[in-house]
C-alpha positions as CSV (number, residue, x, y, z in Angstrom):
1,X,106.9,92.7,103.6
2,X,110.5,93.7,102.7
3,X,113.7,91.9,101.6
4,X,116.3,92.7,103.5
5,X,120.2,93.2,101.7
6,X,123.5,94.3,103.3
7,X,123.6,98.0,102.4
8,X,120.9,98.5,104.9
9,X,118.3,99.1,101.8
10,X,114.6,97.6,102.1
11,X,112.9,96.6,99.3
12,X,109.3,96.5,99.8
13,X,108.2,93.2,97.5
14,X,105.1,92.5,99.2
15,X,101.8,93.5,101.3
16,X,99.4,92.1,103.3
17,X,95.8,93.8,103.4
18,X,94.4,94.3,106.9
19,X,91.1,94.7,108.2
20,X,90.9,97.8,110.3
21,X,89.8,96.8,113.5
22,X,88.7,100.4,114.2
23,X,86.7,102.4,111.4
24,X,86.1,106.0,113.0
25,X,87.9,108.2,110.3
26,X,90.4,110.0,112.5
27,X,92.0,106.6,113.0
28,X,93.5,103.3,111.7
29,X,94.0,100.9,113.8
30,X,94.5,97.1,113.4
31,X,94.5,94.2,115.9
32,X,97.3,92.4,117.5
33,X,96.2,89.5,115.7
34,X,96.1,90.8,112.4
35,X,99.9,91.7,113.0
36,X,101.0,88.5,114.1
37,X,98.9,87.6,110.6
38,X,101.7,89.7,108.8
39,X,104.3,88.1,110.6
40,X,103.1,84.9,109.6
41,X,103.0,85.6,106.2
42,X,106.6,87.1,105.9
43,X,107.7,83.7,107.1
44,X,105.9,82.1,104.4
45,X,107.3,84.4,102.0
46,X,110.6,83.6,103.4
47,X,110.4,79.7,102.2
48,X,108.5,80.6,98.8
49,X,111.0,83.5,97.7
50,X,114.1,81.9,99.1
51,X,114.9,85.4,100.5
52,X,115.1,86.7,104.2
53,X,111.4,88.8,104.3
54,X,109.8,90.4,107.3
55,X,107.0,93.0,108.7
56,X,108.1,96.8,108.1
57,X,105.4,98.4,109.5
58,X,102.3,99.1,108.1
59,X,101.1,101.5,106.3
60,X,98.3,104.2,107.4
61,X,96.6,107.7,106.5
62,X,95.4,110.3,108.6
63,X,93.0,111.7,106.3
64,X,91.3,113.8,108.9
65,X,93.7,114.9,111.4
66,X,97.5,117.1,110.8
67,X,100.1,114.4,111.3
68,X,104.1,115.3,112.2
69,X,105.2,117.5,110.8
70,X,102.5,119.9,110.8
71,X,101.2,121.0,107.5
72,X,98.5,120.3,105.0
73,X,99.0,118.1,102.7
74,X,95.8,117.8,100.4
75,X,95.4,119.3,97.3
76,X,93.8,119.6,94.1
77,X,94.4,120.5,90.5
78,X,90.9,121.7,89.6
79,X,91.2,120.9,86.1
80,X,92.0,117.7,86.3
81,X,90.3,116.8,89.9
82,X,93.9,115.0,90.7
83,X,95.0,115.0,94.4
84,X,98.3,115.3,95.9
85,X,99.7,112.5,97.6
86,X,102.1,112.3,100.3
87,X,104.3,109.8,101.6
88,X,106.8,110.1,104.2
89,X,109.2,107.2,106.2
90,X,110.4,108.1,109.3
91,X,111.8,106.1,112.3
92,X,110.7,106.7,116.0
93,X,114.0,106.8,118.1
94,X,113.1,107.0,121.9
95,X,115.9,109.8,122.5
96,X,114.7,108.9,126.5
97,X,116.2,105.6,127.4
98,X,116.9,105.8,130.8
99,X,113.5,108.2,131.8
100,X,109.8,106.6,132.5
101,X,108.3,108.5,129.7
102,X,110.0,107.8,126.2
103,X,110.6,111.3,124.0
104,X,110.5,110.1,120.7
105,X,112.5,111.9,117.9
106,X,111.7,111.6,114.1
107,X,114.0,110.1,112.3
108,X,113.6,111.2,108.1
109,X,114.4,107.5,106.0
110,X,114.8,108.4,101.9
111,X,112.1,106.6,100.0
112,X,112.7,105.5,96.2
113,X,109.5,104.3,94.2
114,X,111.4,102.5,91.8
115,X,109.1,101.5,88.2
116,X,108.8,97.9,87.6
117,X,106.2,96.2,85.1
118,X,105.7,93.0,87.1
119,X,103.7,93.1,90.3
120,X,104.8,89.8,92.3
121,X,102.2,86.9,93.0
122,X,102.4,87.8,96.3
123,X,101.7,91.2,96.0
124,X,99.1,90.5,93.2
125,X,97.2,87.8,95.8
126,X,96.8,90.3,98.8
127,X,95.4,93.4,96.6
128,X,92.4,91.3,95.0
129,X,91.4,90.3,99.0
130,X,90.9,94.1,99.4
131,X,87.5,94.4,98.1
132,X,86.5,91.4,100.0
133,X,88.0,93.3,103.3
134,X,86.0,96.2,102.4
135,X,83.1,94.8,102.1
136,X,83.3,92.5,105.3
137,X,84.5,95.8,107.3
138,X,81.0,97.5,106.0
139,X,78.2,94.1,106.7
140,X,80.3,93.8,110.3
141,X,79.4,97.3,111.0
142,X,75.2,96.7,109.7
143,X,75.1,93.7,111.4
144,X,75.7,95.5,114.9
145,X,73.4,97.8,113.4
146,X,70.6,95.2,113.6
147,X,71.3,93.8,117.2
148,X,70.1,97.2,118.5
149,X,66.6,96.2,120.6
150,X,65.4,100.0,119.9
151,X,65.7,100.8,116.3
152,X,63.0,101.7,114.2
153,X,62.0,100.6,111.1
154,X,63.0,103.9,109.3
155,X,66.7,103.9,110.7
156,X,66.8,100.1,110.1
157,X,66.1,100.9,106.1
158,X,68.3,103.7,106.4
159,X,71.2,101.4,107.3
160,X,70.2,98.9,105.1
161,X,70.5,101.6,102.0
162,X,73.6,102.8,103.6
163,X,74.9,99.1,103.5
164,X,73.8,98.9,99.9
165,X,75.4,102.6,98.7
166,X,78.5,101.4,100.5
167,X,78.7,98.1,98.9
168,X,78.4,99.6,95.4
169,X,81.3,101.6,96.2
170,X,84.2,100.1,97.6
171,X,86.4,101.2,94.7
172,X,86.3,104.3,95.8
């Protein structure tokens, strides 16, 4: 969620956390629903902060496939096993309006992480349903497990262990 001022500057002073409605890890996806969810919840924000909020965008990783532009952008200091992290804010401008297909061109936005030592109730309330997401995501996906008519009883404890290992780890 952002705030909106009159020097075209967002200020991102809440999130919502998502359930992915699509888990295969060259993906993220989420379902209309769970946008409109966001929407809703800006509006709320709206009446609670007394200040003009609404959706952004949402953010996502492609931990498995290159994104634009091109380039690799894990790494590691091996003495302190610390990864590199990269974020990047871009527009999509269709540069195509008239055309049937759109040709999109990537529009750079600056991004400022600017230290604070309060985290908002709002923002405070959505991280601690994250666990709870993760968790959900990983019994929705054994419980399909267990409507299969031909699994055997070795596969079945497989997936049950695999549901338990899982579980134990959602921090991570």
């Amino acid at each position: 969620m952002l705030q909106v001022d009159c020097e075209r500057t967002l200020h991102i002073s809440a999130v919502v956390m998502l359930r992915r409605s699509d888990k295969r890890k060259d993906r993220v996806e989420i379902s209309p629903e769970q946008l409109t969810k966001a929407a809703i919840q800006a509006d709320k924000l709206t009446h609670e902060l007394g200040q003009p909020m609404r959706v952004l965008g949402w953010y996502h990783s492609h931990p498995h496939i290159t994104v634009w532009p091109s380039h690799i952008v894990f790494s590691e200091d091996k003495s302190t096993k610390e990864q590199q992290i990269q974020v990047t804010c871009f527009q999509s401008l269709n540069q195509n309006l008239e055309a049937e297909s759109a040709q999109f061109l990537r529009n750079e936005v600056p991004l400022y992480v600017v230290p604070t030592d309060k985290l908002s109730k709002p923002c405070l309330e959505s991280m601690v349903e994250l666990p709870e997401i993760l968790f959900q995501e990983e019994k929705d996906s054994f419980d399909a497990t267990t409507r299969l008519a031909y699994l055997s009883v070795l596969a079945a404890l497989n997936n049950e262990a695999g549901k338990l290992y899982r579980a134990c780890h959602t921090d991570r």
